[in-house]
C-alpha positions as CSV (number, residue, x, y, z in Angstrom):
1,X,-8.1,-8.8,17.4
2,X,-10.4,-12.0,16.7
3,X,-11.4,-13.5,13.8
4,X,-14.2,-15.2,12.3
5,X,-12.1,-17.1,10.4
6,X,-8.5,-17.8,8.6
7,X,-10.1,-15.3,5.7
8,X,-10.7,-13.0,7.4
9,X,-7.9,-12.7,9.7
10,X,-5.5,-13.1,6.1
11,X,-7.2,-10.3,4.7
12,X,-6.8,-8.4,7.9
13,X,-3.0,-9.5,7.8
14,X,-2.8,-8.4,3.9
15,X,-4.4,-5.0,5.4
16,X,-1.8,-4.1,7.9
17,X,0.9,-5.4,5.0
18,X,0.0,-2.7,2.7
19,X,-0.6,0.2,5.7
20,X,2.0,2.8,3.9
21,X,2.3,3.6,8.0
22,X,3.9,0.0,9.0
23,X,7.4,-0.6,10.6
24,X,7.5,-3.7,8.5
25,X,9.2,-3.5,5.1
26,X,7.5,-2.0,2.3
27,X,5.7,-4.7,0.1
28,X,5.8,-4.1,-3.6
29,X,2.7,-5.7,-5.6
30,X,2.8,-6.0,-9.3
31,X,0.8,-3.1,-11.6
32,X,-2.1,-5.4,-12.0
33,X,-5.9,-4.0,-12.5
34,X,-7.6,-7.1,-11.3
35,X,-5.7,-7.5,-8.4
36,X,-6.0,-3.7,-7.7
37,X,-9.4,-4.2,-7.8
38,X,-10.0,-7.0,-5.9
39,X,-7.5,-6.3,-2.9
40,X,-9.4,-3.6,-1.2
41,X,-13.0,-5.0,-2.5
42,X,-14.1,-7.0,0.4
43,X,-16.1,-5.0,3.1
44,X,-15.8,-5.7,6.8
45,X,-17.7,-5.7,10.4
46,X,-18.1,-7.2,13.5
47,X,-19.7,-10.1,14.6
48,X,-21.9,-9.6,17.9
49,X,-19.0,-11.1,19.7
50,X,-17.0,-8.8,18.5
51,X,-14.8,-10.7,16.1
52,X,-13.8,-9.4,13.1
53,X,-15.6,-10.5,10.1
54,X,-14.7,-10.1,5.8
55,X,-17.7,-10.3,3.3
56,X,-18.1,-13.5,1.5
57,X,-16.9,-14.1,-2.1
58,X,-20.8,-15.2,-2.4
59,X,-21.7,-11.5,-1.5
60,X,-18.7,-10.3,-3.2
61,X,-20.0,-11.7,-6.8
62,X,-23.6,-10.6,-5.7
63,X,-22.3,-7.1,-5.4
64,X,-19.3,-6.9,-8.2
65,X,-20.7,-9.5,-11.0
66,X,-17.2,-11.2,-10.7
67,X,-15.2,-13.4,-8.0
68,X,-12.1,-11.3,-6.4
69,X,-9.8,-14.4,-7.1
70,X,-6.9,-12.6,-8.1
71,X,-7.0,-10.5,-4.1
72,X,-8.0,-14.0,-2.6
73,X,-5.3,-15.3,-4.2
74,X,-2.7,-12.5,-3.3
75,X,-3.9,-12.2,0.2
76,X,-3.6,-15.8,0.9
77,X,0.5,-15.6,-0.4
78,X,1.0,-13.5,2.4
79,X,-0.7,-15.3,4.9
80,X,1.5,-17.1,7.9
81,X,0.1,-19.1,10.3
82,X,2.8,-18.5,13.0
83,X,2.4,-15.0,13.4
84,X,-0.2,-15.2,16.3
85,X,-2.9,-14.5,15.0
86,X,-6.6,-15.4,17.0
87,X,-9.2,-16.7,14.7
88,X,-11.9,-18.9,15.8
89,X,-15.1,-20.2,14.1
């Protein structure tokens, strides 16, 4: 896949993470509403290029009335840069 950008290739990332149907090992988040709340929050599409796009935290607020900090946050603890992931603006 590409990527719009480093968010949205770190929620992408987080995605796959939490997929109960991954190979990886299992990863075990804390019983937290806010960031069970914010994790699966943001929507996503394509860009006309076909790269895959997450919804702004601008548009998040709009939508919500509150930032998703606590899943920004979260996600981007999980995020590597050497895993080969494609992103580019």
């Amino acid at each position: 896949f590409e990527f719009l950008n480093i968010r949205a290739a770190a929620y992408w990332h987080m995605r796959e993470i939490l997929d109960p149907d991954s190979e990886d090992d299992p990863v075990l988040l804390p019983d937290d509403p806010d960031m069970i709340g914010d994790l699966p929050t943001p929507k996503w599409t394509r860009t006309s290029s076909g790269k895959i796009k997450v919804e702004s935290k601008k548009d998040i607020r709009k939508r919500l009335g509150h930032s998703p900090d606590v899943g920004d946050a979260v996600v981007l603890s999980f995020w590597e840069e050497n895993i080969g992931w494609t992103w580019r603006s």
